[in-house]
N, C-alpha and C positions, 0 to 999 in steps of 0.2 A: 609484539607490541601490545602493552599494555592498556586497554580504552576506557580502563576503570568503570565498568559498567557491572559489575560481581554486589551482588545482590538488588539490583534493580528492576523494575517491576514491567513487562510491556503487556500490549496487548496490539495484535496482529489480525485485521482482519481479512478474511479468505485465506486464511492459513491451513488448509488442511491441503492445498494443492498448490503448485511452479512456483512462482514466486513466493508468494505466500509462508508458504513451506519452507524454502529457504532462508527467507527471513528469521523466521521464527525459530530455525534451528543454528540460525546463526547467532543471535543474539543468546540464545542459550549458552551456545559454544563461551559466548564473550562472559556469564557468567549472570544471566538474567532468567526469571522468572519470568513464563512466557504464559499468556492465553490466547488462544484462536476462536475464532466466531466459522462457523461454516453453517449451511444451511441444508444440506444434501449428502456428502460423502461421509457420513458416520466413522466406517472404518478407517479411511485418509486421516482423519481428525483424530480418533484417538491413537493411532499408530503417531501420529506428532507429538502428540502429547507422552507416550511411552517413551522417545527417545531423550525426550526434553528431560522428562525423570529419569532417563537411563543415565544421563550427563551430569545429574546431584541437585537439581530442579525443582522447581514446584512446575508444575503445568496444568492448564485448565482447557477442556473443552465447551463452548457455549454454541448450543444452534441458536442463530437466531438471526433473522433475514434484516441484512443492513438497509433496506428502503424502511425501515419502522424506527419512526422515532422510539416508541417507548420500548422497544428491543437495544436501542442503543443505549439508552439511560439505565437500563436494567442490567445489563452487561458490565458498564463501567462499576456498579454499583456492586455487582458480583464480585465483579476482580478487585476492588477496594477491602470487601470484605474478608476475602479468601485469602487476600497477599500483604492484606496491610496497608498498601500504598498503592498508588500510581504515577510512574514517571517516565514513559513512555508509550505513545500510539504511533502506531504504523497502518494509513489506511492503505489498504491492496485489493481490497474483494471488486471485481468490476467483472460486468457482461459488454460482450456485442451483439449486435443484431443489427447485419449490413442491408444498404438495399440504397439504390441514387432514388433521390429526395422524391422523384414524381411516382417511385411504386411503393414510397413510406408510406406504411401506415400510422394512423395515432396511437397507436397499439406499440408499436416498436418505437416511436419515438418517444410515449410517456416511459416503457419500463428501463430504457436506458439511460435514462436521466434521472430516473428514481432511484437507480440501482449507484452509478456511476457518481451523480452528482449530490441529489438527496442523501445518499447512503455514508459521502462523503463529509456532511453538513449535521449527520447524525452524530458521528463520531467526533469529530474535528470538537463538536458543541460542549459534548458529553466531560470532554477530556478536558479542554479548555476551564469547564467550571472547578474543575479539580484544581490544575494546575495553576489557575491563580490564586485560589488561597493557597495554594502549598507555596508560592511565588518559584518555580518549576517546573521544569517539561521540558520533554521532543515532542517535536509531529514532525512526521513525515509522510508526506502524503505520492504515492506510485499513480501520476501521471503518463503521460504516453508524448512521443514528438509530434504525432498525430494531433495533438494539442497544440502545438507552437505551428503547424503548417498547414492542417486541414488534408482530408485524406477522398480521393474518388471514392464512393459509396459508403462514405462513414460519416453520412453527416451529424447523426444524434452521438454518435462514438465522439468525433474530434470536437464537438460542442460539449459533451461533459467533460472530457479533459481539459480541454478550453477553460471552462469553468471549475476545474479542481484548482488549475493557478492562478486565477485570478481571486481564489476564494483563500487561496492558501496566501499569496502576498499579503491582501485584507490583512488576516489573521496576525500575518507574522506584525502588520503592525501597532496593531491592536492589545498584541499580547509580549508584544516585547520590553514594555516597565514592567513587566512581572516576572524576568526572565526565563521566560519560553521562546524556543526557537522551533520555528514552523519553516521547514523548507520542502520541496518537491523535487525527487527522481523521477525522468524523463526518459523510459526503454524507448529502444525500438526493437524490430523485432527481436524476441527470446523463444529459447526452445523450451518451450512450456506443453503442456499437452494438449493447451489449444492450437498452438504453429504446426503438432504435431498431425495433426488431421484436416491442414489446408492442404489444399490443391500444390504437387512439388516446382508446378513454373511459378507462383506468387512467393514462396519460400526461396528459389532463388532468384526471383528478380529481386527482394531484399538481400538477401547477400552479396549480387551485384552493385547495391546501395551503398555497399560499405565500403572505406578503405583497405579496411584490412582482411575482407577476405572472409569472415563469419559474421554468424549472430551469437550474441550475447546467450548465454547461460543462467539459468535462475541466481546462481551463486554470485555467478559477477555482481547482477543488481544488487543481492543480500549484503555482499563487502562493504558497496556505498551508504546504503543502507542503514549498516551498522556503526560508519564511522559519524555520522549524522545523527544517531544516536547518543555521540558519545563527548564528554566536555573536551573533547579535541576539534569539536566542532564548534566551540560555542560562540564564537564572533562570527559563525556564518547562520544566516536567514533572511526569509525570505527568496532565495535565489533558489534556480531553477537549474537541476545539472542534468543534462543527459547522458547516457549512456549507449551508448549505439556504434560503437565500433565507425564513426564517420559519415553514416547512413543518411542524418537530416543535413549536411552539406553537400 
């Protein structure tokens, strides 16, 4: 299926690893011009950006830590320059740092909210001014169900995600006479290489979450993703879809 996305321009950020990653090489796949933001895995990052070019691509790597504003406006301004254009963002870069609320520190709760939700408000911004004069755009912003329910020891976790959708609706209505569409994908868990190195009864007490028996795959989310990227999508926004195998019911 064709999602007419073949020369269109994204920018994906925490692209250099799980979702991320998938994203980013999925929308290549569909026939887009990809940039990643990472801030740490150098080689992760340019090994993305090789594949993207192995696929007939332009691809860019950009470090540059999403809690900064002017990291995020420099970015966009990069990949405007380098690709021509901008007509899609994908926010995805986000930390945890767990802890029940009475052993948080302000330390954990500032940089998860800087990371998660600042980081989100960088991008979202950056893009937005683009896309209204182009009168164009996705956004899709990678939320968590942790966001729709609230999570034991994740309190600065399910308050940024919390706050990605509630910033994301905002947005979609805000920017929807300009026709931009701003929607949020909702994981639960995925095998990412952070699920990779929890503890195996918390990884399967989410599998028992589910109905059907797993957790989600980087790729799965990337699918959704990408069709949300795509004008097959374009009379949906604002809405919130998750993806979890049945997990938040």
């Amino acid at each position: 299926m064709d999602l007419g996305l073949k020369g269109k321009n994204a920018i994906v950020t925490g692209g250099s690893m799980g979702i991320g990653t998938a994203v980013a090489l999925n929308l290549a796949k569909e026939g887009c011009n990809v940039a990643i933001n990472y801030r740490r895995h150098d080689a992760e990052a340019k090994e993305v950006v090789r594949q993207v070019e192995e696929m007939g691509r332009k691809g860019l790597a950009v470090k540059a830590d999403v809690s900064s504003y002017d990291d995020a406006q420099n970015m966009v301004e990069t990949v405007v320059k380098e690709f021509g254009a901008l007509d899609i963002m994908v926010c995805n870069a986000g930390i945890n740092w767990d802890g029940v609320i009475w052993k948080m520190s302000e330390e954990q709760w500032d940089r998860v909210i800087n990371v998660n939700l600042k980081g989100y408000f960088n991008y979202n911004k950056a893009a937005a001014l683009v896309f209204k004069d182009r009168k164009s755009g996705k956004i899709v912003n990678i939320s968590s169900i942790n966001g729709l329910r609230g999570k034991f020891g994740q309190t600065n976790y399910s308050a940024s995600k919390g706050g990605e959708i509630a910033m994301s609706k905002s947005l979609a209505r805000e920017l929807g006479k300009f026709n931009v569409n701003v929607n949020v994908v909702a994981p639960g868990m995925v095998m990412t290489e952070m699920a990779r190195n929890i503890p195996p009864e918390f990884l399967n007490k989410a599998v028992d979450e589910t109905v059907v028996g797993r957790i989600a795959s980087p790729e799965d989310c990337a699918n959704l993703v990408t069709f949300l990227c795509s004008d097959r999508a374009r009379h949906i926004t604002g809405e919130v879809i998750k993806i979890d195998g049945g997990q938040y019911i």
